[in-house]
C-alpha positions in Angstrom: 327.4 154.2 269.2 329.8 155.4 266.7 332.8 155.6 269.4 331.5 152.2 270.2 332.0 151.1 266.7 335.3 152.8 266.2 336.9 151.3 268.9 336.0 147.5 267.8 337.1 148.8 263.8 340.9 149.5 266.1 340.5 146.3 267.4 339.3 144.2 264.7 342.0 145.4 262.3 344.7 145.5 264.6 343.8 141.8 265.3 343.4 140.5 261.7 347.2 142.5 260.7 349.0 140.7 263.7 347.3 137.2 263.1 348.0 137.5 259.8 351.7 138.9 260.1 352.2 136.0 262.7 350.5 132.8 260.5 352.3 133.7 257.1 355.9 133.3 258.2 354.8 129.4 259.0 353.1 129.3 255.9 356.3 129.0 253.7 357.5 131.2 251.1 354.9 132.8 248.6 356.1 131.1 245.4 357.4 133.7 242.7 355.2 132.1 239.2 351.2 133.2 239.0 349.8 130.6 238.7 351.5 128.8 242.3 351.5 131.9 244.0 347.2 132.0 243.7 347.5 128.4 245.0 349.2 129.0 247.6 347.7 132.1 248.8 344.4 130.3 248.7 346.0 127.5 250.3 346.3 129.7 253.8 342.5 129.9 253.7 342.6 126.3 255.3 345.1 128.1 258.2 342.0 128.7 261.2 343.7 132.0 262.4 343.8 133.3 259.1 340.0 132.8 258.6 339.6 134.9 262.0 341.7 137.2 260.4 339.5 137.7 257.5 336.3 137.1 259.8 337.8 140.1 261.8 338.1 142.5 259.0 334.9 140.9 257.7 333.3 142.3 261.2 335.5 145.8 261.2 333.4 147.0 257.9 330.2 147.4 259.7 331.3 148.8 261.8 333.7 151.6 259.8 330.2 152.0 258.2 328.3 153.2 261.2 331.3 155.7 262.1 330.8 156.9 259.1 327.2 157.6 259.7 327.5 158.8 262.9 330.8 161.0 263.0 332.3 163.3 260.2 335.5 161.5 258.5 337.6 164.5 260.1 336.6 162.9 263.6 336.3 159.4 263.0 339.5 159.1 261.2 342.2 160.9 264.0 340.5 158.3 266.5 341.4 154.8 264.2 345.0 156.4 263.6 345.9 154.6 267.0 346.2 152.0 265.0 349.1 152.4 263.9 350.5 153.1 267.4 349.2 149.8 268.2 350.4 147.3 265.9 353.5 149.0 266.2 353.8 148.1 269.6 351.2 144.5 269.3 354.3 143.5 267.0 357.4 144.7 269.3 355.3 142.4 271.7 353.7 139.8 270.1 355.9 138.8 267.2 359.6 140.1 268.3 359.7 143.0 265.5 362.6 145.7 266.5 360.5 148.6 267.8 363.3 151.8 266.9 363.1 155.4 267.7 362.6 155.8 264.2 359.6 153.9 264.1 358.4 155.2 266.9 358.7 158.6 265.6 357.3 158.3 262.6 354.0 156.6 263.9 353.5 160.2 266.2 354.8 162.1 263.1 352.0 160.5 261.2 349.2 160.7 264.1 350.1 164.4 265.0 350.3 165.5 260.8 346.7 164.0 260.4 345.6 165.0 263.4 346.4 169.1 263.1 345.3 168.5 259.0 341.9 167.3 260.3 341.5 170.5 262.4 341.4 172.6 259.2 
């Protein structure tokens, strides 16, 4: 079960980071004094997609927990790295970001440098 359970933690954080990244631009701007900025912030818990944001990585933390349990952290982690593959391109697609060669080759830099340091 724990490639089971790693593939829904991909998928539940890659949905809560692009639901989130999409709702908070119509939000408004965070205001800049403490006291309106915790106001506001707690005023986006009322936003329905940023609850299933939370409810998603609410749900993703179970199931981290039973890849832990089932797979050494030099296995498990390589396989959630795709994350950041996939927001990368979930945000190209889904809310316009520029998607540069830059970007693009930092996110395989990244994978490939974890992935050959968890071989060791």
């Amino acid at each position: 079960m724990p490639n089971v359970h790693s593939a829904a933690t991909i998928t539940l954080t890659y949905n809560g980071q692009i639901i989130i990244e999409g709702q908070i631009p119509s939000e408004g701007q965070v205001p800049a004094p403490f006291p309106e900025k915790i106001f506001h912030l707690i005023s986006l818990s009322r936003n329905p997609f940023i609850l299933s944001a939370f409810t998603s990585a609410l749900l993703a933390a179970p199931c981290w927990m039973d890849v832990m349990t089932g797979l050494p952290l030099s296995h498990a982690d390589p396989d959630v790295l795709i994350t950041f593959a996939v927001i990368l391109a979930g945000s190209a697609v889904f809310l316009g970001e520029p998607l540069t060669v830059q970007k693009a080759i930092g996110v395989v830099l990244t994978i490939a440098g974890i992935n050959v340091g968890c071989q060791g």
